[in-house]
N, C-alpha and C positions, 0 to 999 in steps of 0.2 A: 697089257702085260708090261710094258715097257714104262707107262706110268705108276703102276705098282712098284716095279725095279727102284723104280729114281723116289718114290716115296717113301721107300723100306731107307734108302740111300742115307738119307737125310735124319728120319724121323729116329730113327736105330741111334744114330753114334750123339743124339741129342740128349736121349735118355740116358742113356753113359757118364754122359757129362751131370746132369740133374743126379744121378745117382752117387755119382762121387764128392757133391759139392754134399749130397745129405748125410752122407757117411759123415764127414768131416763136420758138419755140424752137428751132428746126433751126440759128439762129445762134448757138448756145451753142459752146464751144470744146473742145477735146479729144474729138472724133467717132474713135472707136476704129475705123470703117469706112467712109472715105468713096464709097465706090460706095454703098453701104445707102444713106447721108446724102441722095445723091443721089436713090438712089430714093425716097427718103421726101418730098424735096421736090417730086417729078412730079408724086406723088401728093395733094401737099397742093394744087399749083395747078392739078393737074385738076379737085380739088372742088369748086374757088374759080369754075372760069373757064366749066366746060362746062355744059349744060344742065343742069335736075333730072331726078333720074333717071326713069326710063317707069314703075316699080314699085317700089313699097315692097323686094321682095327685092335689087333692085340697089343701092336707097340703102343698105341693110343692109351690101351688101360695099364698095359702097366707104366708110362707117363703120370696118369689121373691118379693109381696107386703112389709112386712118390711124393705128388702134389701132397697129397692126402696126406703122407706117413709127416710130409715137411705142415704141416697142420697143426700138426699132434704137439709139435717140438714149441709152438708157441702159447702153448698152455700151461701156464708154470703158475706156481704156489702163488706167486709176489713177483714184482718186477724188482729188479736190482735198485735197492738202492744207494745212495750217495754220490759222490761224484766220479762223470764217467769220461774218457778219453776214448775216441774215434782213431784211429790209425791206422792210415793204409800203408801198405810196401811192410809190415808189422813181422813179418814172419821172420827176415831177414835184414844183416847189417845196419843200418842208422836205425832201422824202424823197432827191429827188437830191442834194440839197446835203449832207446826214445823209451819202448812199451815195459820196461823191465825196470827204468827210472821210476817212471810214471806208478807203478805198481808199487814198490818198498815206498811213496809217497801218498799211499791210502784210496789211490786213485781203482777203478773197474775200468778192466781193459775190456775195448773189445777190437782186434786186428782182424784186418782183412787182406788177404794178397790170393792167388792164382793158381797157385801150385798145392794141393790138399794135402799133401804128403809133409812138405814143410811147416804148412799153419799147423797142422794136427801135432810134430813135435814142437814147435814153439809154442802154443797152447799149454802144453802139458806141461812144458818147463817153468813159464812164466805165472800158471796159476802156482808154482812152487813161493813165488814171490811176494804173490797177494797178501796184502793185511788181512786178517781175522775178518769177515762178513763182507769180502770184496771178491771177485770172481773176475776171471778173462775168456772170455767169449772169442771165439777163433769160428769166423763166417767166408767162407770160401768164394771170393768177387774179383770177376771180371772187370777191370773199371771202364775199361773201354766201351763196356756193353751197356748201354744206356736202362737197359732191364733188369741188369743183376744188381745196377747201381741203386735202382727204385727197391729191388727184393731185400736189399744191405739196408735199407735207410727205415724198411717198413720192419725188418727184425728188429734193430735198437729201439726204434723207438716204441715198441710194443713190449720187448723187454728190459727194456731200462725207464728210470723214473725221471732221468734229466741227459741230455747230449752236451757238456759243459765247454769242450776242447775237442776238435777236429784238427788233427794233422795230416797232410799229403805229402805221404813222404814217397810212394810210388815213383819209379824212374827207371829210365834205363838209356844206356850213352853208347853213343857210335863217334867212329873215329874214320875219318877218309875225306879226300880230295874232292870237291866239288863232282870231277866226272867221275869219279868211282860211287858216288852213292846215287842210287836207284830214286826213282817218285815213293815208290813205297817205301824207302826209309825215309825219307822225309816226311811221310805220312803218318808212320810208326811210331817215329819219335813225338809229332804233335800229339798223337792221341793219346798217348801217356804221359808223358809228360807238360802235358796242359792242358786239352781235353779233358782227361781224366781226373785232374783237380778240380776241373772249371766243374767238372757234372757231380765231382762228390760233394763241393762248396754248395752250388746250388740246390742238391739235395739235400743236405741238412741245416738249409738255412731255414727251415720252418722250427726243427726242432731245436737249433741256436739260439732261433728269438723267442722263443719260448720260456728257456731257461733266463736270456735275459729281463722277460719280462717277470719274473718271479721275483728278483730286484736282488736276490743273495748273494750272486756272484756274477761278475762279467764273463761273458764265454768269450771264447776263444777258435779262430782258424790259422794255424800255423802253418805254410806253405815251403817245406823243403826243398829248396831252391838248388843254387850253386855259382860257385863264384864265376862259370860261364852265362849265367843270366845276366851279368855286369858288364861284364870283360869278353870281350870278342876272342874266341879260341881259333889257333891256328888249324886248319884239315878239320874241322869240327861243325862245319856250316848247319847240321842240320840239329845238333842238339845244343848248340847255343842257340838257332833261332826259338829251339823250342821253350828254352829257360829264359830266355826275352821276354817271350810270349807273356811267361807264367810270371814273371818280375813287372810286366807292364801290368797285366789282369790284378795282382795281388793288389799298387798299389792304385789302382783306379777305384777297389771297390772298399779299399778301406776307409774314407770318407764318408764313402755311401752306406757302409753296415754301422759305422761309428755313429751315426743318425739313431741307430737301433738297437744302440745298446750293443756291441757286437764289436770284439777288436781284432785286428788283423795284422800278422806278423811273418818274417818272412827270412829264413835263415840261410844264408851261403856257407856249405863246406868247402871243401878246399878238395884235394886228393885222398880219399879215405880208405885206410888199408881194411880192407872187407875181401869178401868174395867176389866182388862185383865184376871183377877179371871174367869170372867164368859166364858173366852175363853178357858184357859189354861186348857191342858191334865192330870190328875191324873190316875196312874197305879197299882192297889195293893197294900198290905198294906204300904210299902214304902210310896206311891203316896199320900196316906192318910195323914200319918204322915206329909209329905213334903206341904201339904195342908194347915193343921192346924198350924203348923208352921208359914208359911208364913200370914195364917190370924191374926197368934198374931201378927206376924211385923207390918202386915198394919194397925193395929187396935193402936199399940203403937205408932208408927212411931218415933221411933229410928234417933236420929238424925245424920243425914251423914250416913245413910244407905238405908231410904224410902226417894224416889223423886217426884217431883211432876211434870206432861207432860210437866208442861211449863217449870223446869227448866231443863229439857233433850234438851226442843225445842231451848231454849239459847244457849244452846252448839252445837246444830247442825245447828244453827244459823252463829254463830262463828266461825265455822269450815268451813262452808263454806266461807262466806265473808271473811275470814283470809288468808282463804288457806292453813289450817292446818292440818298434815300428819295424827294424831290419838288423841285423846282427849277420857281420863276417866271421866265422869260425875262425881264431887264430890272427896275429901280428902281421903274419909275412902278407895274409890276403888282405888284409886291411890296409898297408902302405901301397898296395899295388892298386886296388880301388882308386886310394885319394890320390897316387900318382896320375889315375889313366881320367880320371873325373877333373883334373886341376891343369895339366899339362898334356891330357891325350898321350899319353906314351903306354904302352898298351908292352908289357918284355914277352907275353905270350905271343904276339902278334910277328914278332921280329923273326926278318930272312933265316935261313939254316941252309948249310951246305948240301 
């Protein structure tokens, strides 16, 4: 009985999950069968809406029923063609703006991020964008999950005809003093913020060198960085070590993919007035202070210091279509780079009352 319990436990709030990612991709475009389409949706919000199932072997089928319905969804007329942009963090701030460039530029989107509710309106919005026979694909990924990363990489590439541009724009930032932040925010922050690039690079490095080997165009991995990947931030130990991380991995492997046809580039913003407030981690009193802080920036907006998604989206725009090695968003972060790289003077770094 008690193994049944802890089975139901698990197996129940999985399918939940499976079913809400399929909803959210059921809105994708070009359903080669829409009666399937149909049924795959029945299926998805019976899992959503009815009880948990009586027995572990019921929750099993209706699992095997979503697989199934997510089956159906990769049977399409034609793969997409032309060229296509990868984008994660897509749903919101740099990354929609990045995806909504990329889109009036003739580009097929396809964003991935977390939250099914936000892909599914960004999705809607952004195919408003699309050139004439280009479409945006909104695929609901976990990137920390090493599984949904392989499921992300096994949809494009079965429905698209070429992967041309990968962007990691995925992130998310904590603020706090050394003893104020836990193992598991340090943990957190690595596995999205570098992890989770490291695992979406390497999974579509296949279909990368793929399109590089076609010889028609250089693909692209553009790594959304930030100007704490450069510059050591004050109370920020654990998402600057992670933008280290992602600044060291970027340019280690861009030698190595340049071999292969395959360019690698790597964009630092600065402070970008988004939503990202309601994301960002605060730790202690530090976290407080670093809070407030940062709300007076955004509320002043200090010029050459607060950005706005679209003009981060320009640069990572740029950077790609250039083929350019690293790019500071903005004047102010670029003096302070060549200051702290020439003379080590780091003005983020300096004592405060």
């Amino acid at each position: 009985m008690l193994l049944h319990s802890l089975q139901n436990r698990f197996v129940v709030p999985n399918i939940a999950s499976q079913a809400t990612c399929l909803q959210t991709n059921l809105s994708c475009r070009h359903i080669k069968h829409p009666s399937k389409a149909r049924a795959a949706r029945q299926i998805a919000c019976a899992a959503l809406t009815t009880d948990a199932p009586s027995s572990t072997s019921s929750a099993q089928d209706a699992s095997r029923g979503i697989r199934s319905a997510n089956d159906h969804l990769r049977h399409r007329s034609q793969k997409l063609a032309g060229k296509t942009v990868v984008i994660s963090g897509g749903s919101q701030g740099v990354g929609r703006a990045t995806a909504e460039l990329f889109a009036k530029n003739g580009y097929n989107l396809v964003i991935a991020a977390r939250n099914p509710d936000k892909l599914s309106e960004a999705q809607a919005q952004l195919e408003r964008c699309c050139a004439p026979g280009r479409a945006c694909l909104g695929i609901a990924t976990d990137i920390t999950d090493a599984s949904a990363v392989e499921g992300l990489v096994a949809d494009v590439t079965e429905q698209c005809e070429s992967v041309d541009i990968l962007i990691n724009c995925a992130g998310v930032c904590l603020n706090g003093s050394l003893a104020d932040t836990s193992m598991h925010d340090y943990r957190e922050q690595m596995n999205v913020n570098f992890f989770g690039a490291v695992a979406m690079t390497k999974g579509f490095q296949s279909a990368l060198l793929a399109t590089a080997k076609r010889g028609n165009v250089q693909p692209v991995v553009v790594n959304v960085n930030s100007f704490g990947g450069r510059i050591p931030l004050r109370n920020m130990s654990a998402y600057s070590a992670s933008k280290f991380a992602l600044a060291g991995f970027t340019d280690s492997i861009r030698p190595e993919l340049a071999d292969m046809g395959i360019h690698v580039a790597q964009v630092h913003p600065g402070v970008v007035k988004s939503n990202f407030m309601e994301r960002a981690g605060f730790r202690g009193a530090e976290g407080d202070k670093q809070r407030a802080q940062m709300q007076s920036m955004l509320e002043s907006s200090p010029a050459g210091l607060v950005q706005s998604p679209e003009e981060v989206a320009e640069q990572v725009y740029k950077a790609a279509v250039r083929r350019r090695d690293e790019v500071f968003v903005g004047p102010a972060y670029n003096a302070v780079n060549a200051l702290f790289k020439t003379f080590n003077v780091n003005p983020f770094s300096m004592a405060r009352p």
